[in-house]
C-alpha positions as CSV (number, residue, x, y, z in Angstrom):
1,X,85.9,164.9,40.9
2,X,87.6,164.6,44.7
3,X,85.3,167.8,45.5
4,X,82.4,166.4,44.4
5,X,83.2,163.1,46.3
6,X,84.0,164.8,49.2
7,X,80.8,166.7,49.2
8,X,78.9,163.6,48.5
9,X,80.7,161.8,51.4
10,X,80.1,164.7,53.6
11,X,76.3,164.9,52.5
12,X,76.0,160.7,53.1
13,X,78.2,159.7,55.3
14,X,78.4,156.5,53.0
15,X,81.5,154.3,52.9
16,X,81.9,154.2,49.4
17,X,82.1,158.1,49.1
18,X,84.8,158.2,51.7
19,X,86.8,155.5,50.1
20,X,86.6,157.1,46.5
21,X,87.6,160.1,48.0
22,X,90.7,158.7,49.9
23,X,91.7,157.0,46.4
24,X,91.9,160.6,44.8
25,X,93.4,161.9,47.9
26,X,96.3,159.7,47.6
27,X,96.9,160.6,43.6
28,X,97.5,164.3,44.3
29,X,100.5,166.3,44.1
30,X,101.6,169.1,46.9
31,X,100.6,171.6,44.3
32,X,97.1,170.2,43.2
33,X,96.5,169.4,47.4
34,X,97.0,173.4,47.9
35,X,94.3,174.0,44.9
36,X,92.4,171.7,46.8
37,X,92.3,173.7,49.7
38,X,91.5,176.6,48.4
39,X,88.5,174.8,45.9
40,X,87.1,172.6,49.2
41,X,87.2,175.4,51.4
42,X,84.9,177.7,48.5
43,X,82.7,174.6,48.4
44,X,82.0,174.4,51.6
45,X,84.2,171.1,52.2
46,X,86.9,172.1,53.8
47,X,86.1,170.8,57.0
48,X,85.4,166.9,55.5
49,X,88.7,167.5,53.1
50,X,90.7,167.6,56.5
51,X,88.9,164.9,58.1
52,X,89.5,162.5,54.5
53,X,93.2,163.7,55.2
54,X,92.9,162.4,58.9
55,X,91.2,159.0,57.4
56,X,94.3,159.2,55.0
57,X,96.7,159.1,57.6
58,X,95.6,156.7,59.5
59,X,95.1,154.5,57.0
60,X,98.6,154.6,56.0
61,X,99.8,154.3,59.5
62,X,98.0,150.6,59.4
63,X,94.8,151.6,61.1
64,X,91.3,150.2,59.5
65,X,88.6,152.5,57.8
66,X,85.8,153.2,61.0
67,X,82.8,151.6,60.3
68,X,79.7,152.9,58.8
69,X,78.4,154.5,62.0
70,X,81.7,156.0,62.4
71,X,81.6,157.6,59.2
72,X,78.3,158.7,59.5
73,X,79.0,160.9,62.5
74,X,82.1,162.2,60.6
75,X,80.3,163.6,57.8
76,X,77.7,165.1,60.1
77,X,79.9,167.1,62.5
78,X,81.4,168.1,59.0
79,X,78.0,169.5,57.6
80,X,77.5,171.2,60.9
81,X,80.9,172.5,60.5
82,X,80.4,174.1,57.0
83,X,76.9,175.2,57.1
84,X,76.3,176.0,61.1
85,X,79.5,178.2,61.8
């Protein structure tokens, strides 16, 4: 399910996407977050997976979510990323 909100965040740039994706982030163990990596990166997601992680981070260190613009641009330098490399 996080791939396919990852890929849906990264396809949308939507809030809700990013948010759902950042829940699941935060349930996974160290050995499910290596599957992960190896899963996003075959699904071309890899690059949106480490900017969720960023998101993650500074979530937990107190900062806010960006806005919707914000979010937007994320998930479009991530599309580039994946599918203009």
């Amino acid at each position: 399910m996080l791939i396919d909100r990852l890929s849906e965040f990264q396809a949308t740039g939507h809030e809700s996407s990013a948010q759902q994706a950042l829940v699941l982030l935060a349930g996974i163990s160290e050995e499910e977050a290596n599957d992960l990596d190896v899963r996003a990166s075959s699904h071309r997601v890899g690059t949106v997976l480490k900017a969720t992680r960023k998101l993650a981070d500074d979530l937990a260190a107190g900062r806010a979510l960006p806005g919707s613009g914000e979010l937007h641009k994320i998930a479009r330098e991530a599309l580039r990323a994946e599918y203009h490399s």
